[in-house]
C-alpha positions in Angstrom: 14.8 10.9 -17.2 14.7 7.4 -18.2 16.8 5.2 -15.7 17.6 4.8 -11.9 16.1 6.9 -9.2 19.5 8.9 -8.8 22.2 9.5 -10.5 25.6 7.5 -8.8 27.1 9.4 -6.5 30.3 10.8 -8.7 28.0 12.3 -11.4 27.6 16.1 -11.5 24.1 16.5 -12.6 22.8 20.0 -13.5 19.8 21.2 -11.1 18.3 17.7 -11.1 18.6 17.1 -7.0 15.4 15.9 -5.7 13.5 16.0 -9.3 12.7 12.4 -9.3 9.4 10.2 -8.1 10.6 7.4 -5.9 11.2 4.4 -7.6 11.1 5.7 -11.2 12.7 3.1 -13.5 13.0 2.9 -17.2 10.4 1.9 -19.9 10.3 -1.8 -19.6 7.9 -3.0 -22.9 7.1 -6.5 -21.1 5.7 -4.5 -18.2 3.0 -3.2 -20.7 1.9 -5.8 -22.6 4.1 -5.1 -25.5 7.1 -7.6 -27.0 10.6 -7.6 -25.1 11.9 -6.4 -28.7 9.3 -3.2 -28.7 10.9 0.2 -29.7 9.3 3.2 -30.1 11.2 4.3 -33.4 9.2 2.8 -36.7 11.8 0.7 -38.7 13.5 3.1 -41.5 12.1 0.7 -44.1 8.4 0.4 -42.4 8.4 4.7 -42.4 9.2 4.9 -45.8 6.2 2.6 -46.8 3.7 4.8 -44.2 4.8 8.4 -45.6 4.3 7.0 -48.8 1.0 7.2 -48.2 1.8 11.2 -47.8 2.9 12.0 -51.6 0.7 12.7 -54.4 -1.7 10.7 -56.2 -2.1 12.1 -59.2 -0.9 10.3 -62.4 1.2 12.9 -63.1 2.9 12.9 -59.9 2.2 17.0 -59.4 -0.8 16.8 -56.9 -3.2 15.3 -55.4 -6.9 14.6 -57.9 -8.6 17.8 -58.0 -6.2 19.7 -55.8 -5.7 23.4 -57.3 -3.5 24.6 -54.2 -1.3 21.3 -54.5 -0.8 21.7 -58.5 -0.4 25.4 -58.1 2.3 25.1 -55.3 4.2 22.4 -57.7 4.5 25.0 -60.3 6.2 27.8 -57.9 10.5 28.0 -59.1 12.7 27.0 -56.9 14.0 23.6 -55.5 12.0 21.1 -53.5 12.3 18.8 -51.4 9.4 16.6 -49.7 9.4 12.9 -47.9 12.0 11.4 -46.4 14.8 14.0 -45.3 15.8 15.7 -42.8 13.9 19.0 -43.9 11.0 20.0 -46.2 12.1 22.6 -48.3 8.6 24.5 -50.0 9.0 26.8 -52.7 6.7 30.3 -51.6 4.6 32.4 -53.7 7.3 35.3 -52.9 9.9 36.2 -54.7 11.6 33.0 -54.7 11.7 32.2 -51.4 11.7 28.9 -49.1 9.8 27.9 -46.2 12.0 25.3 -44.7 10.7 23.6 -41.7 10.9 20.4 -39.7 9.8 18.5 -37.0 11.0 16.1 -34.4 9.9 14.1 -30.8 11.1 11.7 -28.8 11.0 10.0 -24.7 13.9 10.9 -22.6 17.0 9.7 -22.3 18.7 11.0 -19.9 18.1 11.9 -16.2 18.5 15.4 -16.6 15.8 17.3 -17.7 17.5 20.5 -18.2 20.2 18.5 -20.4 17.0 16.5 -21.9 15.2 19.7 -23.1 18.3 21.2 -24.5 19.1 17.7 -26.4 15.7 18.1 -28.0 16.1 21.2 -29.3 19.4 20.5 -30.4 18.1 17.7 -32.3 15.4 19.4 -33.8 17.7 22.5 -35.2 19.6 19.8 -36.6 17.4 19.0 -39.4 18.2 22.5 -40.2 21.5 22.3 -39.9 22.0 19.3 -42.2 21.2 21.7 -45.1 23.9 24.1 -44.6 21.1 26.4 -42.6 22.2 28.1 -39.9 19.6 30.9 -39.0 16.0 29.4 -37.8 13.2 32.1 -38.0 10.8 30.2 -35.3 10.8 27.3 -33.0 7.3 25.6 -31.5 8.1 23.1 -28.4 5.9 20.1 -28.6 5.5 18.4 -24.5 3.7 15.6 -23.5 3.6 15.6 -19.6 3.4 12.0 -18.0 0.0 11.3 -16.3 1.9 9.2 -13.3 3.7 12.3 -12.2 2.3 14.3 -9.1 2.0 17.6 -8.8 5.5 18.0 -7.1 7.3 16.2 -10.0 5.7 18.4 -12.8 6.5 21.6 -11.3 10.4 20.4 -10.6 11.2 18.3 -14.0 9.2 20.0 -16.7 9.8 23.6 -16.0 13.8 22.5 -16.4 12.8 20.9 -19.4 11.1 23.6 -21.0 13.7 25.9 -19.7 16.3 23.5 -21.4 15.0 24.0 -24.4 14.6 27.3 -24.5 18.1 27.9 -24.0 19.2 26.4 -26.8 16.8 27.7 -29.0 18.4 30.9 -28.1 22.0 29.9 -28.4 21.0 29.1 -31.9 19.9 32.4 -32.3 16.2 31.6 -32.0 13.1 31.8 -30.0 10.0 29.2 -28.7 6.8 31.3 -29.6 4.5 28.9 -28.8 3.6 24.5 -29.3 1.4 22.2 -27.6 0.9 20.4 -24.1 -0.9 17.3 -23.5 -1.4 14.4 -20.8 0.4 11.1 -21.9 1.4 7.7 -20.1 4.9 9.1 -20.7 6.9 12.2 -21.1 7.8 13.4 -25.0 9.5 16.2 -25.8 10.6 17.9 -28.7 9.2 20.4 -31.3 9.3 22.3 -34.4 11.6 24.6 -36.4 10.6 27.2 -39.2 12.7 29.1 -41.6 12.1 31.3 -45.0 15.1 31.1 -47.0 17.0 32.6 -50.2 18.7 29.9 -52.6 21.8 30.4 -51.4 20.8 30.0 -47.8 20.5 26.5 -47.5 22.4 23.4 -49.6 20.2 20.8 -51.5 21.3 17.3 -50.3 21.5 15.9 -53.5 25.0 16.8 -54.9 28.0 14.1 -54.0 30.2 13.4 -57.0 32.6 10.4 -57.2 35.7 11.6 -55.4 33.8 13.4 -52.7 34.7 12.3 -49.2 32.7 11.9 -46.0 33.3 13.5 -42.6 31.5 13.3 -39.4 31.2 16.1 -37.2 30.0 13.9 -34.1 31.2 10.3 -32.9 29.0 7.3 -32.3 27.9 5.7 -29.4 25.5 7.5 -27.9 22.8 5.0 -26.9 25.6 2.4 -25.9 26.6 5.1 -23.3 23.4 6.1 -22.2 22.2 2.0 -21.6 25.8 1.3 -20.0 25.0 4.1 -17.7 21.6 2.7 -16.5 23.2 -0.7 -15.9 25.5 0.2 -13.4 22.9 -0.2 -11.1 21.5 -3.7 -12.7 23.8 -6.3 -11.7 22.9 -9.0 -14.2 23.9 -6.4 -17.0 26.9 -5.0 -15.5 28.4 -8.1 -15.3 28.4 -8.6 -19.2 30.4 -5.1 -19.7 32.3 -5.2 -16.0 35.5 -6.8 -18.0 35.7 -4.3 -20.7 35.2 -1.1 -19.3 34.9 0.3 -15.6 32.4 2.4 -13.6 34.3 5.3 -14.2 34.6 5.2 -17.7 30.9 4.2 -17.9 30.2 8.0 -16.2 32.5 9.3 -18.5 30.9 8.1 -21.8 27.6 8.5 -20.6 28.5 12.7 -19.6 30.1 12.7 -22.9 27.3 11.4 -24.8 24.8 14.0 -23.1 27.4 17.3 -23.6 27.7 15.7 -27.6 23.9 15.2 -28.3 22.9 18.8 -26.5 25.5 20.8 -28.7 24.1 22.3 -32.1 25.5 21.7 -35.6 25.3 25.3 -36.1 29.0 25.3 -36.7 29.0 22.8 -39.0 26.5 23.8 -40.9 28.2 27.3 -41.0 31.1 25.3 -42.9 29.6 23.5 -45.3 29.0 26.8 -46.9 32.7 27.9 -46.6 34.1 24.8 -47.9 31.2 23.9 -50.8 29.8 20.7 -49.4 27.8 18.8 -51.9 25.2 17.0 -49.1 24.7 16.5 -46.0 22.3 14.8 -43.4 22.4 14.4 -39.9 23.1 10.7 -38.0 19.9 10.1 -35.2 17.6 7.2 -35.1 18.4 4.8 -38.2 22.0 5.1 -37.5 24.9 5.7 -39.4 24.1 3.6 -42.2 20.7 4.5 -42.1 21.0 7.9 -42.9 24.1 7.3 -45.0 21.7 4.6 -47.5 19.0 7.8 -47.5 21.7 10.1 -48.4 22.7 8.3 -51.0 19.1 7.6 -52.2 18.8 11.4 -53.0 21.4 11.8 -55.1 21.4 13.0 -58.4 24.6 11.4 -59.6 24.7 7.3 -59.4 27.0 7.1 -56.6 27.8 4.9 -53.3 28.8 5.7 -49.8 31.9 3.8 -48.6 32.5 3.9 -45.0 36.0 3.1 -43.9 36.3 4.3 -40.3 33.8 4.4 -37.2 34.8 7.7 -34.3 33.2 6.4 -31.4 33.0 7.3 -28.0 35.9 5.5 -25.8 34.9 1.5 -24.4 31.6 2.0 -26.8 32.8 -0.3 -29.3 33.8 -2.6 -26.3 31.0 -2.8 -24.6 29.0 -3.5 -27.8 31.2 -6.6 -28.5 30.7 -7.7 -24.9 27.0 -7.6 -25.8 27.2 -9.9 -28.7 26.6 -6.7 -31.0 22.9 -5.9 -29.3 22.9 -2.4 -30.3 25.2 -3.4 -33.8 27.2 -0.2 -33.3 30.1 -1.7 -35.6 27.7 -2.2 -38.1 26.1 1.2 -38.6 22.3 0.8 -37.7 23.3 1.6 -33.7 20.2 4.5 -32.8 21.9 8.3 -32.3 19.9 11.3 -30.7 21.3 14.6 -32.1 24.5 13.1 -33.7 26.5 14.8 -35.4 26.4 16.1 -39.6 27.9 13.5 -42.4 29.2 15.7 -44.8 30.0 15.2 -48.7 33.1 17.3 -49.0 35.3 17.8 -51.8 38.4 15.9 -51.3 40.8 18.9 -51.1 38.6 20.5 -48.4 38.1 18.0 -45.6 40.8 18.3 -43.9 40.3 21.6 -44.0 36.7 21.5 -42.8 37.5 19.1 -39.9 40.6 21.4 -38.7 38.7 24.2 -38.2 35.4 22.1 -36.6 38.8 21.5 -34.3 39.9 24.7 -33.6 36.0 26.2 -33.1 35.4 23.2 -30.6 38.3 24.2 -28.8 37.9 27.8 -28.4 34.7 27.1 -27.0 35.5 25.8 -24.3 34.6 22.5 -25.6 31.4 22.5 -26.4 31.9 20.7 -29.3 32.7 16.7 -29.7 36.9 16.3 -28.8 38.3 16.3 -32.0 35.5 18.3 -33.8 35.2 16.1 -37.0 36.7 13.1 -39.0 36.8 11.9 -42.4 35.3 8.5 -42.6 34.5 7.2 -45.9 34.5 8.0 -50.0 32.2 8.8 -52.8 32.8 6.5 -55.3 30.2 5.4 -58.4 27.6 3.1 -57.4 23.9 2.2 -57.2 22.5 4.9 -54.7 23.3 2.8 -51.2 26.1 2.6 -48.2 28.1 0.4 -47.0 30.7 -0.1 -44.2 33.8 -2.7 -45.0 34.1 -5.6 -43.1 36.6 -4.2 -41.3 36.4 -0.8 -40.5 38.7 1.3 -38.1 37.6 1.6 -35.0 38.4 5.4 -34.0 38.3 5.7 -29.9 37.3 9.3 -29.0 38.0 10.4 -25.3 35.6 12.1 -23.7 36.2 15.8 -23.0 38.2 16.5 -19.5 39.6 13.2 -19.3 43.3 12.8 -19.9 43.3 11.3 -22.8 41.1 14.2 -24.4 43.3 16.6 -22.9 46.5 15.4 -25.0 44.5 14.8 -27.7 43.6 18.7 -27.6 47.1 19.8 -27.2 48.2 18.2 -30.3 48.8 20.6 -33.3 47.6 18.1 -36.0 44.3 18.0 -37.2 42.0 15.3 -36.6 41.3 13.3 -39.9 42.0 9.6 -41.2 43.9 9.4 -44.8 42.1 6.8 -46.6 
């Protein structure tokens, strides 16, 4: 949705023909007033200070002054969790369940809206997902329609949108029931996802122990691809990138980064039961580190996140160099859309977890990243952050269908890094 007014000519794009206004051009903050460094995701540090604002005030920390249905609701058994993960988990008033919900938006980034709805719903479920949940009771889908489409351009791009999203709500064994429309300068889509739970339905991000290893179940990259994409057809930023990487390969990451971000993390999550993963949180907007540091933040035990190696979609890394680090991939603060889980698993099963994310992805046809998963880092004691070593292996992940993904595929081993 967000980039030039058609796709280049050797890109397959999924019932998007025709679907865009003439002339439609990505968000461009200078044009509207706002600094050339604008984005429109708060700084991780800047949220945590606003949705302070959003826990309670008593002195004793259980409620809010005066607030019987607060206090009460602090009392109920069972765990809790409230600000600043992936999920909210709420203890009910019935027999010991959860509500466990979540909610996410964001503008486009792609030029298919069909591929754009499902990538919003994927990343939505995956707040679910990051807590070992892999059933979701209800989805709402939250749309802003832009007020500088016509008529014609609404009824072509946001019924694939919506239609998008629906579909993926229903591969996850779900349903939309219902959400909210509204007028905006720009499009934003995404929504909300609803689940009552038993204990032993969902995992408490909060368990890593010294020893523990970390695996991720999607690589990196994802918003190098998609801005390398858009500048094949601006010349002043194609020639910083044109000596690292080709056109081809450009298309190639950029389809690769749209199949990875629209594929749930239902499997995933499936496993982390299976092979008792201590916590979990999905990789989007703060980037790897940034959602590694909030992991580790949540811990009970005083432990730290060591990152040794970095799975990242093929030329991303190169590209990122060529850009003097602009979107500091290497260093871990890069911006994902529906990346992949970063698991704490017991050293003994992670190469068993990432074998069968292998073997699942396969037999899909696919549809999960090449490779399925790979162990990055270590648990080790520590003060509650994450931090990537100076010089971390840089793991190049094909994209699917290309030749090197398709030896990598045939090969019998399973896809992990030995520390």
């Amino acid at each position: 949705m967000s980039g030039s007014t058609s796709p280049p000519p050797t890109v397959e794009a999924v019932g998007t023909e025709g679907c865009f206004p003439p002339g439609y051009k990505p968000f461009k903050p200078e044009e509207h007033g706002l600094e050339r460094g604008f984005r429109c995701k708060v700084p991780q540090e800047a949220l945590l200070k606003l949705l302070a604002g959003l826990e309670p005030d008593r002195a004793d920390g259980t409620g809010k002054a005066g607030d019987q249905a607060s206090e009460f609701g602090q009392q109920l058994p069972g765990p809790r969790l409230g600000i600043g993960m992936d999920s909210a988990v709420i203890p009910l008033r019935h027999g010991g369940l959860s509500l466990v919900q979540t909610t996410d938006f964001f503008y486009p980034l792609v030029e298919d809206p069909y591929m754009m709805g499902r990538i919003a719903c994927a990343n939505v479920l995956s707040d679910l997902y990051a807590m070992g949940i892999t059933e979701c009771d209800n989805m709402l889908m939250l749309l802003s329609v832009s007020q500088k489409m016509n008529e014609k351009d609404r009824e072509r791009v946001m019924p694939l949108m919506i239609r998008g999203f629906r579909d993926a709500a229903e591969e996850g064994g779900t349903s939309v029931t219902g959400g909210q429309t509204v007028i905006n300068p720009w499009i934003i889509v995404g929504g909300v996802a609803s689940v009552v739970c038993q204990p032993n339905e969902f995992i408490m991000p909060d368990g890593a122990v010294p020893g523990d290893v970390l695996v991720l179940t999607k690589p990196l990259g994802t918003r190098v691809a998609v801005n390398a994409y858009l500048w094949i057809d601006q010349p002043e930023k194609w020639n910083k990138i044109k000596l690292v990487v080709t056109k081809e390969e450009v298309i190639e990451a950029y389809q690769e980064a749209m199949f990875s971000m629209a594929t749930l993390n239902r499997t995933a999550a499936g496993l982390m039961h299976k092979y008792q993963a201590h916590a979990a949180t999905d990789v989007t907007g703060f980037g790897l580190l940034g959602h590694a540091n909030n992991l580790a933040r949540q811990q009970q035990n005083e432990v730290a996140f060591v990152i040794h190696n970095l799975p990242i979609i093929a030329k991303m890394a190169a590209i990122s160099k060529a850009c003097g680090n602009l979107f500091n991939l290497l260093q871990g603060t890069s911006a994902e859309t529906s990346g992949g889980l970063l698991v704490c698993l017991p050293r003994e099963q992670a190469a068993k977890f990432c074998s069968e994310m292998k073997n699942l992805s396969s037999g899909a046809g696919g549809q999960g990243a090449v490779g399925g998963a790979w162990i990055i880092g270590i648990v080790e004691k520590g003060d509650r952050h994450a931090r990537i070593i100076d010089k971390p292996r840089i793991i190049e992940v094909p994209p699917r269908g290309s030749q090197a993904a398709n030896q990598e595929n045939s090969s019998t081993s399973c896809i992990h890094v030995q520390l």
